[in-house]
C-alpha positions as CSV (number, residue, x, y, z in Angstrom):
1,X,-49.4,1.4,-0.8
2,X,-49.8,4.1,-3.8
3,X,-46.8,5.8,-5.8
4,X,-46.0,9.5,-4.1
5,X,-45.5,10.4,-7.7
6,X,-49.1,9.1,-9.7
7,X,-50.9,7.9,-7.4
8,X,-50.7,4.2,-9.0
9,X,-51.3,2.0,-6.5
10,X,-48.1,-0.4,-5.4
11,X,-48.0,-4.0,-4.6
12,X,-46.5,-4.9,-1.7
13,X,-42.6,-5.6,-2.2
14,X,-42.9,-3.6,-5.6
15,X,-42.2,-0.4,-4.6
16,X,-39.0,1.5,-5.3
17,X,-37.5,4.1,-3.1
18,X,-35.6,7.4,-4.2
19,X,-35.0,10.9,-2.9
20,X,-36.9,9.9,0.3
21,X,-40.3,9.2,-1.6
22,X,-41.6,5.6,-2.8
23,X,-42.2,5.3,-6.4
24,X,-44.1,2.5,-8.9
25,X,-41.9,0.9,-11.0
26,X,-42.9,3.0,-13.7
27,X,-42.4,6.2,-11.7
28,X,-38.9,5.0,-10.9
29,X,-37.5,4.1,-14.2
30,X,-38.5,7.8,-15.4
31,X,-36.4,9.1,-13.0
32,X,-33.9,7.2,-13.2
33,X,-33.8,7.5,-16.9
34,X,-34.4,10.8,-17.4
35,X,-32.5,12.4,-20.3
36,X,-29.9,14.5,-19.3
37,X,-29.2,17.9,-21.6
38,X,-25.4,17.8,-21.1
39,X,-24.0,13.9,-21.8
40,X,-21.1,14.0,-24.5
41,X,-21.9,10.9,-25.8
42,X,-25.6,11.1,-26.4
43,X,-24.3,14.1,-28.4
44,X,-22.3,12.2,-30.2
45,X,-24.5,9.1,-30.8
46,X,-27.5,11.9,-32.0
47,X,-25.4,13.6,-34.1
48,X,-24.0,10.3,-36.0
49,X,-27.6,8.8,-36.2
50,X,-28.7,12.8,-37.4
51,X,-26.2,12.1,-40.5
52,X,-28.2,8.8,-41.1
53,X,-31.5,11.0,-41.5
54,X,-33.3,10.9,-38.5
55,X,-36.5,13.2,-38.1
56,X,-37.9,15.2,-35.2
57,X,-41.0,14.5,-33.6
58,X,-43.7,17.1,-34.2
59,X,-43.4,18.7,-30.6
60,X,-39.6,18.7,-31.3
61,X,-40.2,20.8,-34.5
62,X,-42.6,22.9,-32.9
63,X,-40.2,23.6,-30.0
64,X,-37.6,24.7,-32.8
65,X,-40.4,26.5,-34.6
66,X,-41.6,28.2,-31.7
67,X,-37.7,29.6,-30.3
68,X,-36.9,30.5,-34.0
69,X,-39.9,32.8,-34.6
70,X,-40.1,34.2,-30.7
71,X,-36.5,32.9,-28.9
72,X,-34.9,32.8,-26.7
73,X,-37.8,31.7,-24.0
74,X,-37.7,30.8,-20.7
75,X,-39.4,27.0,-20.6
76,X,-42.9,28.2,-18.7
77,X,-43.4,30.0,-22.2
78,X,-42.5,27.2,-24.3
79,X,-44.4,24.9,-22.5
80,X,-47.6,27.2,-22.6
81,X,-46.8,28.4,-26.2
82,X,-47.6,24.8,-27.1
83,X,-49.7,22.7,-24.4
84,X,-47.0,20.7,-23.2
85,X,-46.2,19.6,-20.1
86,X,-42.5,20.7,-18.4
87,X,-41.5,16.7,-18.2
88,X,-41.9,16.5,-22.3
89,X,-40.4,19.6,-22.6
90,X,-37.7,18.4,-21.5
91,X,-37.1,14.8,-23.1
92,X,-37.5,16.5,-26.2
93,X,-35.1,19.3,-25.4
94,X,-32.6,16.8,-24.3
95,X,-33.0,15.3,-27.8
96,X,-32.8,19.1,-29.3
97,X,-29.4,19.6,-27.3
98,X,-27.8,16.3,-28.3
99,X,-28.6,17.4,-32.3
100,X,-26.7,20.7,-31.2
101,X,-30.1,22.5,-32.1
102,X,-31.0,24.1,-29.3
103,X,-29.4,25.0,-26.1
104,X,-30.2,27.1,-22.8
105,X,-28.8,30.2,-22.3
106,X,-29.1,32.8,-18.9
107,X,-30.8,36.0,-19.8
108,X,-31.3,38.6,-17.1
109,X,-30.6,35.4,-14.6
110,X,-33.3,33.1,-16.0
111,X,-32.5,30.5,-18.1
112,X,-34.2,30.9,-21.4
113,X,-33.9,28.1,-24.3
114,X,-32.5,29.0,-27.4
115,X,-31.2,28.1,-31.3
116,X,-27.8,26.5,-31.0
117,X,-24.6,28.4,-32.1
């Protein structure tokens, strides 16, 4: 049996099934754990840890780098802007939301990802 998602191939009574398709174990657990851009208490939790001096990643910065100089962009742009993939993209803007230092935005019906406040 191989993972509908990677291709990884599945011992038997190790797969795991969600949204109708059957998923490694890995597979699953990114799903399931995704990071989700609007969760009050990550917010809070980032923003406590944030006062403690916490650092962004270097795709993070870019991300803010990248919106500052050319923002707001839709995520196709980011993600092309700077050779990353739409799944990193978002991790890391879930992790830009939480810090309140980014956020989406609709312009023209398309959402576009912008500085925060």
């Amino acid at each position: 049996m191989k993972c509908e998602k990677c291709g990884a191939n599945i011992a038997v009574g190790d797969d795991r099934q969600h949204a109708g398709q059957i998923l490694c174990e890995d597979c699953y657990m990114a799903v399931m754990a995704a990071p989700k851009t609007c969760d009050p208490w990550a917010t809070y939790s980032a923003k406590n840890t944030a006062a403690q001096g916490l650092e962004l990643t270097v795709d993070q910065r870019k991300i803010i780098d990248l919106i500052k100089s050319e923002g707001p962009l839709r995520k196709e742009q980011i993600c092309s802007a700077l050779g990353i993939g739409e799944d990193a993209f978002q991790s890391d803007f879930a992790t830009l939301r939480h810090l309140e230092l980014a956020r989406a935005c609709k312009v023209d019906d398309q959402v576009h990802y912008t500085l925060f406040g």
